[in-house]
C-alpha positions, -999 to 999 in steps of 0.1 A, spaced: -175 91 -276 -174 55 -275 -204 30 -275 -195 1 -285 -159 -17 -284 -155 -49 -305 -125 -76 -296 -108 -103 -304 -101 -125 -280 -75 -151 -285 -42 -136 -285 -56 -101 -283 -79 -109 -247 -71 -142 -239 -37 -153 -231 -19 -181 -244 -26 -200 -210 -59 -193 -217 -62 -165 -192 -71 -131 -193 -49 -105 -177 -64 -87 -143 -64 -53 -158 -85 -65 -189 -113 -80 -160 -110 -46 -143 -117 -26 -173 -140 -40 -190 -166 -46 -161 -163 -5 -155 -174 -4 -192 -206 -16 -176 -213 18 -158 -205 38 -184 -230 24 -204 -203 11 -230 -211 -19 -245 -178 -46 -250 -186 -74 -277 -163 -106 -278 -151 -113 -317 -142 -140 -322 -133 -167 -352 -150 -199 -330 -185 -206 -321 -205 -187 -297 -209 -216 -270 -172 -215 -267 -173 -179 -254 -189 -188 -218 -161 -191 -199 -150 -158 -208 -186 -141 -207 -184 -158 -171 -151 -139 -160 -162 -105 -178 -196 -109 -156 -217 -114 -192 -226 -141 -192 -265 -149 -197 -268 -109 -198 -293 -93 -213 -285 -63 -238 -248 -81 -243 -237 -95 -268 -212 -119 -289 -200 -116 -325 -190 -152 -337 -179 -176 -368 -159 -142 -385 -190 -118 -383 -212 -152 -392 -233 -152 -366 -245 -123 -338 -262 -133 -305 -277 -120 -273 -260 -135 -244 -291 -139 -228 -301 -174 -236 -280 -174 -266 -309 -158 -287 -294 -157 -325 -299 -121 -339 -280 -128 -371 -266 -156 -385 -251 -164 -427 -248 -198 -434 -225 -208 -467 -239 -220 -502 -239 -261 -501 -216 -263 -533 -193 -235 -520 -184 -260 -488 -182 -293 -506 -159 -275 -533 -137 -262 -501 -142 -295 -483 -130 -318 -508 -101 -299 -518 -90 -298 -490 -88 -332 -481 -77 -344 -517 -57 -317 -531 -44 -296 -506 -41 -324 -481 -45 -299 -446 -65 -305 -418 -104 -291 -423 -122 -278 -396 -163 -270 -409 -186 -250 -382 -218 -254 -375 -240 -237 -349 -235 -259 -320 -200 -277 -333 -169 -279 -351 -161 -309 -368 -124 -316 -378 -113 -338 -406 -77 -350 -411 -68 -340 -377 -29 -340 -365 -18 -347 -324 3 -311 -333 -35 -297 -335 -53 -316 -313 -31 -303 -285 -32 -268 -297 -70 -264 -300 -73 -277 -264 -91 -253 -243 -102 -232 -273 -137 -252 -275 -149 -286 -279 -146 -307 -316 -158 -335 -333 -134 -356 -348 -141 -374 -376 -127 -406 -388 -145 -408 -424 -141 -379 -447 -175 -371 -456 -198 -338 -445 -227 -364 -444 -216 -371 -415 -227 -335 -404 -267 -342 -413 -275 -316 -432 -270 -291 -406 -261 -256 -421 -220 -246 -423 -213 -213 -416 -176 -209 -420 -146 -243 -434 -113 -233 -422 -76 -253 -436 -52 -259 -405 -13 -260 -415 14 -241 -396 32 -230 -430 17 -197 -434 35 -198 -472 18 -231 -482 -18 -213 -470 -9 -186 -491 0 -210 -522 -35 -225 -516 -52 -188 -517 -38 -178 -550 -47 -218 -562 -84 -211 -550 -82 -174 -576 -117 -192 -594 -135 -191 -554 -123 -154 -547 -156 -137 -557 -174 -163 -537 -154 -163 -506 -137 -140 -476 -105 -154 -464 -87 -142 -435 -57 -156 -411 -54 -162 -378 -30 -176 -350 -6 -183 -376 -22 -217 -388 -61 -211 -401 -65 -201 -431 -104 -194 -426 -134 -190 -450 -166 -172 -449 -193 -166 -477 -181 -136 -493 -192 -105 -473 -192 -121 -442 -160 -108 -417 -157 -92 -387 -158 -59 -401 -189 -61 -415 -204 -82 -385 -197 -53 -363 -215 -29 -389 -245 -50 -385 -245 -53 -344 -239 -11 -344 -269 -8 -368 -292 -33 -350 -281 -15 -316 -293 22 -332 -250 30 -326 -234 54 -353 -198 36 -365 -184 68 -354 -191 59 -318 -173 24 -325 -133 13 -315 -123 -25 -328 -93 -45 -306 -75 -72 -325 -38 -90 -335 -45 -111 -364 -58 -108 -401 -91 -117 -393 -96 -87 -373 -87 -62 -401 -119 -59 -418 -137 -47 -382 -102 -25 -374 -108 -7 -405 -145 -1 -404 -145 10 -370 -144 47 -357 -105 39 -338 -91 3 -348 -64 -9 -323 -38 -33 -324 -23 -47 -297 14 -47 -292 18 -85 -305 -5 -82 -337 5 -92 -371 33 -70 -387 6 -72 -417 -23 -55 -399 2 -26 -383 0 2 -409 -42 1 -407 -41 6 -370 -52 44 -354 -33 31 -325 -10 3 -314 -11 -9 -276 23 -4 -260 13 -35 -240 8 -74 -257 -18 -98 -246 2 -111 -225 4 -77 -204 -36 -64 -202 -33 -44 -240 -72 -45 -242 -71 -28 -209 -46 -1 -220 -66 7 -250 -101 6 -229 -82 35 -210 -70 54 -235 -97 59 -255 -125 59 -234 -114 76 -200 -118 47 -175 
């Protein structure tokens, strides 16, 4: 039996205009009285979550929850109360930080708890982040422009998924530092080693008392492989990643764009 269902949400709940198909809304609220608990995963920040808590009928609930900044951080969507959150080692970010600006020469997004602040921003970016939470732009290329406040996960932005993956194999002396992981074809996203999705959803089922057997994970992208692989049935929806296909229990017949959340919600846990 299921008890907890972790997913992604953009391009595996969310839409690309931002929207989440009918049957998705319709499912996931009957998850409610079946006592079935569905956790948002997501890459960004927790704040940016709220519109979709608000739609799902979550929002300021207590006993729900969101898993944020690639398993970085866990909160109660009740007043945002922070169960759990990593941040990364000091010289770990400005190592990451200054190569990217100076050697790799990509756009640098670093995440803090209440912000994202981007460096070496393009318009092609700009546009594309629009809608997917507020940023900070920044015109000097300095993190002490940041105050101190603790970075939980530095992501590179660049479209060319084979330059990203020249930069991963250049970065070989990080690798037992770090976890890197992909996502809507353009982030190339770092967490403290240890720290992903899979292993963020380990640590929600443990503090909830729920047995990883009684767990399904929803997602399209790299990101999401480490939680579709520790969980009890990992899903990918019909528009994933060709990467993340053979770890999949199941693939949705349905994409995002056509309520594949839904369809797996069904199938596996008789709504």
């Amino acid at each position: 039996m299921i008890r907890l269902i972790v997913s992604d949400l953009d391009e595996t709940l969310i839409r690309k205009d931002r929207t989440i198909h009918p049957d998705c809304v319709e499912a996931i609220k009957k998850l409610k009285e079946k006592n079935i608990l569905f956790v948002p995963a997501t890459g960004r920040g927790y704040r940016t979550v709220e519109d979709t808590l608000r739609e799902l009928d979550l929002f300021e609930q207590e006993g729900q929850y969101v898993m944020s900044y690639n398993g970085g951080a866990i909160t109660e969507n009740k007043g945002n109360r922070m169960l759990f959150f990593h941040a990364m080692d000091d010289d770990l970010t400005q190592i990451l930080f200054e190569r990217g600006i100076s050697q790799y020469h990509v756009a640098v997004r670093v995440y803090v708890k209440e912000a994202v602040y981007v460096f070496n921003i393009t318009d092609e970016e700009r546009a594309f982040a629009t809608g997917r939470g507020k940023v900070i732009e920044c015109d000097v290329n300095d993190l002490a422009l940041l105050g101190g406040q603790p970075i939980v996960k530095i992501v590179y932005v660049n479209k060319d998924f084979a330059y990203l993956k020249k930069i991963e194999a250049d970065l070989c002396d990080l690798h037992d530092r770090l976890d890197i992981s992909y996502s809507s074809g353009r982030y190339m996203e770092f967490n403290p080693k240890g720290i992903n999705k899979g292993e963020g959803m380990r640590k929600l089922a443990e503090l909830l008392g729920i047995d990883m057997s009684e767990t399904m994970a929803i997602g399209d992208n790299f990101n999401d492989l480490p939680m579709i692989c520790a969980a009890a049935v990992g899903v990918g929806v019909a528009n994933s990643i060709e990467g993340i296909l053979p770890y999949c229990d199941h693939i949705t017949e349905k994409t995002c764009e056509e309520g594949a959340v839904a369809e797996a919600i069904r199938r596996f846990c008789d709504l």
